[in-house]
C-alpha positions as CSV (number, residue, x, y, z in Angstrom):
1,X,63.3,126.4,69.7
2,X,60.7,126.4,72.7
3,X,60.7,122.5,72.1
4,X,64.3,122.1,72.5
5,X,64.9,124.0,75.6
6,X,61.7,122.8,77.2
7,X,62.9,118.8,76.7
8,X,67.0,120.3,77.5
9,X,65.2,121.8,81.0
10,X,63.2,118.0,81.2
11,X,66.1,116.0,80.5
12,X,68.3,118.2,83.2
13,X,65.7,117.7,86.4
14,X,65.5,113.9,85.3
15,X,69.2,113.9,85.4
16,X,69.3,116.0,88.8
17,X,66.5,113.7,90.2
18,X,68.7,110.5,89.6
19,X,71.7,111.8,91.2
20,X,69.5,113.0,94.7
21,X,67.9,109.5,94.7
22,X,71.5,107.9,94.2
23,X,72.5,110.2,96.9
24,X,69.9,109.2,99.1
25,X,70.5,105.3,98.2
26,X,74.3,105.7,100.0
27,X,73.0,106.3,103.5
28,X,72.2,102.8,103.8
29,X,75.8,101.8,102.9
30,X,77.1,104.4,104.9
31,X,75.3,102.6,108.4
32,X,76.4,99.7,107.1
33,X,80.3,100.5,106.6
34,X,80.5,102.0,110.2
35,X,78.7,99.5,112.1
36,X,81.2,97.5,110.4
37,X,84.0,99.9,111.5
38,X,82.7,99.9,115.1
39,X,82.2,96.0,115.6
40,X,86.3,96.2,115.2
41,X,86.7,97.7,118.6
42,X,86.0,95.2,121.5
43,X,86.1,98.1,124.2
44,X,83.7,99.9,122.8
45,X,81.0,97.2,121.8
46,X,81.5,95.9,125.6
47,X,80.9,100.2,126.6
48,X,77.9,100.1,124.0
49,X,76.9,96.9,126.2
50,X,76.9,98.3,129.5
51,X,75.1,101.3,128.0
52,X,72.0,99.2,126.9
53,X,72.3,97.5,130.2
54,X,72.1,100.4,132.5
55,X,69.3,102.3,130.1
56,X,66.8,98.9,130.2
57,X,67.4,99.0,134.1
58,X,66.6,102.3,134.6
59,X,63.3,101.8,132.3
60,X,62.6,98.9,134.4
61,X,63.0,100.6,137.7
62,X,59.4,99.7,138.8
63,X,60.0,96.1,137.6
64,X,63.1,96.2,139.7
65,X,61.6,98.2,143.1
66,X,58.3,95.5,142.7
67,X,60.0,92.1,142.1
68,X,64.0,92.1,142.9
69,X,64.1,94.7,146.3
70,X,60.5,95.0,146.8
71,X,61.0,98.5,148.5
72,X,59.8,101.4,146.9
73,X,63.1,104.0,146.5
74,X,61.5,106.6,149.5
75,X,60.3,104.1,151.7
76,X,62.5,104.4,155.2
77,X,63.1,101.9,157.8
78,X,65.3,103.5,161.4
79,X,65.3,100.3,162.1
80,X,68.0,99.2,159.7
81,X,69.6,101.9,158.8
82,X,73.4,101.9,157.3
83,X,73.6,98.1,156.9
84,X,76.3,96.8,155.0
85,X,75.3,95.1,151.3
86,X,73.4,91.8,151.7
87,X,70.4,90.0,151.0
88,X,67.6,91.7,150.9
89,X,69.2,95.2,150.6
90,X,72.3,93.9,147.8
91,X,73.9,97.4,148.5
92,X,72.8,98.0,151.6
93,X,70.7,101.3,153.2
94,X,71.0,104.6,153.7
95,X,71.1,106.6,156.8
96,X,67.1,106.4,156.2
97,X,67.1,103.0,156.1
98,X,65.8,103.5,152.1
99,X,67.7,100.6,150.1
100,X,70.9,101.7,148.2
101,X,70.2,99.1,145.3
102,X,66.8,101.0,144.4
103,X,67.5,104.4,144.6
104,X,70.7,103.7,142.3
105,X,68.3,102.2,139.7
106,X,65.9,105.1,140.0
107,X,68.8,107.7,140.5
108,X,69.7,106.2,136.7
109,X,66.4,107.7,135.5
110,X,67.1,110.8,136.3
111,X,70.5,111.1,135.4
112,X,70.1,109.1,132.4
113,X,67.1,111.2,131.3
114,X,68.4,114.5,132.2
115,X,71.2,113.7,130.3
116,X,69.1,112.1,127.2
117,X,66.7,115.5,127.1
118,X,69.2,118.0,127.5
119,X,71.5,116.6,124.3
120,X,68.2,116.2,122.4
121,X,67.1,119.7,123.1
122,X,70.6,121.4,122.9
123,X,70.8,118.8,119.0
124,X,68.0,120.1,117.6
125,X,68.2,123.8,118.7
126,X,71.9,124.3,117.7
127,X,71.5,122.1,114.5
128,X,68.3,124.2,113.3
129,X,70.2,127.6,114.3
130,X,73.4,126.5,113.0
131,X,72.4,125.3,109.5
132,X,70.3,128.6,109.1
133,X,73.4,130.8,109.7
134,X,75.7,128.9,107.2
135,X,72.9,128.3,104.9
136,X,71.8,132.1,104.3
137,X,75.1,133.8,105.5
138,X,75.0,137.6,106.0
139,X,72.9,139.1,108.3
140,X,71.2,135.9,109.6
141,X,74.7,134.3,110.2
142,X,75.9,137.5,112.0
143,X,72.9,137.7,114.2
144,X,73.1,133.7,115.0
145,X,76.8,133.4,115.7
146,X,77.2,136.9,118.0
147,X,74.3,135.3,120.3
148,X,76.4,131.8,120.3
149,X,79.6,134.3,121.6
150,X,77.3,136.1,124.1
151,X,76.3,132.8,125.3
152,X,79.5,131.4,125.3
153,X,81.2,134.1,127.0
154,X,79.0,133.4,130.3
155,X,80.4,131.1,132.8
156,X,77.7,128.1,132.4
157,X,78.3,126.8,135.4
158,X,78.1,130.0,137.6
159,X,75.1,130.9,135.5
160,X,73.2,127.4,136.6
161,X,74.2,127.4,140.4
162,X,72.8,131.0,140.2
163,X,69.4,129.9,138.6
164,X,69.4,126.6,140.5
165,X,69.5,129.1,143.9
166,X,66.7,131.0,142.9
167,X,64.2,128.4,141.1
168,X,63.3,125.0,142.7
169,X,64.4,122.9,139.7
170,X,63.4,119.4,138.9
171,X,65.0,117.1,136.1
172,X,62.6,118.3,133.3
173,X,63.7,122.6,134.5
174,X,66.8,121.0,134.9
175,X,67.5,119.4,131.4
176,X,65.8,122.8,129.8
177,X,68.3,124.8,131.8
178,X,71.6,123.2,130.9
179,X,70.5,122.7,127.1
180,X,69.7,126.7,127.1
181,X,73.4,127.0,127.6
182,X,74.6,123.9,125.9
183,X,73.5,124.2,122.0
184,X,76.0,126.8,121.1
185,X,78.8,124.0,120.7
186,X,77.1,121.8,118.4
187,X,75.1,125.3,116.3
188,X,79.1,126.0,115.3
189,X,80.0,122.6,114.3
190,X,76.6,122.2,111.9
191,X,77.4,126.0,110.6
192,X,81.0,124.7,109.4
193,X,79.5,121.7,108.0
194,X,76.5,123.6,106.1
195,X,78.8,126.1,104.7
196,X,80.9,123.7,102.9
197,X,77.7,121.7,101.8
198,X,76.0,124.1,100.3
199,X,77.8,124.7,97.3
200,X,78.0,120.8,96.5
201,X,76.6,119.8,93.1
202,X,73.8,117.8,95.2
203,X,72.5,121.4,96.8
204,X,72.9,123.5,94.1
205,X,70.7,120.9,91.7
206,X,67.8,120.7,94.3
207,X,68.0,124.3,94.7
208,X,68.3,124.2,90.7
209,X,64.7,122.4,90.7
210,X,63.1,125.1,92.9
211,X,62.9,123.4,96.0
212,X,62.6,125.8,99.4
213,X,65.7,126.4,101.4
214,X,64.0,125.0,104.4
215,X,63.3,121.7,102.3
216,X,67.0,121.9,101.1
217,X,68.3,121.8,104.9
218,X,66.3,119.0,105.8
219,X,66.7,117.0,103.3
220,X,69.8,117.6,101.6
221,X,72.2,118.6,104.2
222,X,71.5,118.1,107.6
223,X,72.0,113.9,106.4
224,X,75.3,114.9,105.4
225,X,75.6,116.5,109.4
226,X,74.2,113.7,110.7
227,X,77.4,111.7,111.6
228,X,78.9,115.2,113.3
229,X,75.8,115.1,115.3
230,X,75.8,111.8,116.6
231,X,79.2,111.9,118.2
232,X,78.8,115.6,119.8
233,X,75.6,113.5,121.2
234,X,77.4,111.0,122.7
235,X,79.9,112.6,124.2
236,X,77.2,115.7,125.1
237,X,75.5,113.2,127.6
238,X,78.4,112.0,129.8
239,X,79.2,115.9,130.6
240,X,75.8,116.6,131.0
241,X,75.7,113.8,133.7
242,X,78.5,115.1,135.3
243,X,77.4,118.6,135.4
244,X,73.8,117.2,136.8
245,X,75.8,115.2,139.7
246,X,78.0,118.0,140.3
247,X,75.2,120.6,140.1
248,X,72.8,117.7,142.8
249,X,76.3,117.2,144.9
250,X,75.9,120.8,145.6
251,X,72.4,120.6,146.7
252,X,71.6,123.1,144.0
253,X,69.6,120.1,141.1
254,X,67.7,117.7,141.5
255,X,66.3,117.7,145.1
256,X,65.9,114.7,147.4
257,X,62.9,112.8,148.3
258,X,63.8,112.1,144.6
259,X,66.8,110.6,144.0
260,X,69.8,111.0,142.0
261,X,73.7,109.9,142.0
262,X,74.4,113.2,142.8
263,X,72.2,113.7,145.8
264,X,73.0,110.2,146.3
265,X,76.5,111.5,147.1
266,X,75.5,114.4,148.9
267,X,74.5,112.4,151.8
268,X,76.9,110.1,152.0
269,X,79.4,112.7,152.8
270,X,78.2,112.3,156.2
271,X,78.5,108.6,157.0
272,X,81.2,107.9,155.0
273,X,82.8,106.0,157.5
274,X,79.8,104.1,158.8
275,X,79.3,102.9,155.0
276,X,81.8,102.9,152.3
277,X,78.7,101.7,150.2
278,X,76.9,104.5,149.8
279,X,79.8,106.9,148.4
280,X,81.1,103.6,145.9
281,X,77.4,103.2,144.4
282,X,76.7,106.0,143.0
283,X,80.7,107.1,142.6
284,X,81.0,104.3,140.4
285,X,77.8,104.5,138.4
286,X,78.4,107.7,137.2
287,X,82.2,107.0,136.5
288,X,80.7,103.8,134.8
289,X,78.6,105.3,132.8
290,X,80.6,108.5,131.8
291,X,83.3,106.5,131.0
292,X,81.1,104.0,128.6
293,X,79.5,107.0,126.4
294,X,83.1,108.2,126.3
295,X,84.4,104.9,124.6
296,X,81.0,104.7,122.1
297,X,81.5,108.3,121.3
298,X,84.9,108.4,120.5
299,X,84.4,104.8,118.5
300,X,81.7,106.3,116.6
301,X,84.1,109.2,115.4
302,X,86.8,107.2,114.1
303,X,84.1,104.8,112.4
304,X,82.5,108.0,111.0
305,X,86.0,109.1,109.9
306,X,86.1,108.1,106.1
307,X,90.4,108.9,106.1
308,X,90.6,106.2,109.3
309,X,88.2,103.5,108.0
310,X,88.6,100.4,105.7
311,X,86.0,100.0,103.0
């Protein structure tokens, strides 16, 4: 009898074991069916494009200051300052005389980076937070989701001009900052996900083999997430920019010598009319590359989108 329900309890985790590892074989297909999906749209490939382009130039920054304008992005000249675009400043100078063309590329570093850090920080706090409250329920959900409505009843922005007056932030304080107030959004999506993933036959066998809930989450369900994740990503970092140039427009984020399209903007307020430049630069780089994570983003969710896709 002991036999029988020892090889019955054998015969069920082999069973359970082949259905996780076919489970785990689909996310290959999966990538494979939505790059597939995505290719189909022209805009966005061409948005996906300009992303790449704009992220190796602002990695290549000191390639670019070294070899192309050969001016470091702080280094002032009052005797050329406000020139119009033209060789050897290709965007012309600032009021400084510091070239427009380099601090653009190094202002991309910042804004780029603020805006990669934040969403990375805000992803992985608000996934880890939101999985634990629809995993375990109860008083664990309770306690998670009334800090997400305490957090999400403050005025973020009000909240960060207020910080940013008291504290000299930089980009790294600044990206911890925004993504202290920014996880709350994507710790509510995961929790909907998780709670209707964890009854699934694929959870309930693992948890069936006596593998750990933390094991479970990390393994089992957060892939299942995964494609929720990437498109609150992609469409986290174009607001983040924009709150970043809004927050250095303001003089109240990243401060200058170092620069950023925002600050970029701040002083060109002033000379506006001496040089049209300096306002279009940075006005259309952020616009630019807004407007690109918008198009990836919102391609990614229809290719992630099993009811609009073609198999």
């Amino acid at each position: 009898m002991q036999t029988a329900s020892q090889s019955s309890t054998s015969r069920s985790q082999s069973l359970t074991s082949d259905f996780l590892e076919d489970v785990a074989y689909s996310a290959p297909a999966l990538s494979t069916v939505v790059w597939r999906r995505f290719r189909q749209d022209y805009i966005a490939l061409a948005a996906l494009v300009i992303l790449i382009v704009l992220i190796i130039l602002a990695l290549a920054a000191p390639l670019v200051s070294a070899y192309v304008t050969h001016v470091s992005p702080s280094r002032q000249d009052l005797l050329h300052i406000l020139r119009p675009p033209g060789a050897p400043h290709y965007l012309g100078t600032d009021e400084l005389g510091r070239d427009v063309l380099t601090r653009l590329i190094y202002g991309a570093r910042v804004s780029l980076g603020v805006g990669g850090l934040t969403v990375a920080i805000a992803l992985t706090l608000g996934a880890l937070l939101g999985s634990l409250a629809g995993y375990h329920g109860g008083a664990v959900d309770a306690v998670i989701m009334r800090s997400v409505d305490v957090l999400q009843s403050i005025p973020s922005l009000f909240l960060l001009i207020m910080i940013s007056v008291i504290f000299n932030v930089g980009p790294v304080s600044l990206a911890l900052l925004i993504a202290s107030l920014n996880w709350t959004g994507i710790s509510r999506l995961v929790r909907a996900e998780v709670l209707s993933l964890r009854e699934r036959d694929f959870v309930v066998a693992a948890r069936a083999l006596g593998e750990g809930s933390f094991r479970i989450i990390l393994t089992h369900i957060l892939p299942n997430v995964v494609p929720t994740m990437i498109v609150w990503a992609t469409l986290g970092v174009g607001n983040v920019i924009l709150v970043e140039a809004a927050l250095s427009y303001l003089g109240l984020g990243v401060q200058p010598p170092t620069p950023s399209w925002g600050n970029m903007l701040t002083n060109a307020q002033q000379y506006f009319f001496h040089s049209i430049t300096l306002v279009i630069a940075p006005g259309v780089a952020i616009f630019l590359t807004v407007f690109s994570i918008n198009l990836v983003g919102n391609a990614l969710r229809d290719a992630l989108d099993p009811r609009l896709g073609q198999h």
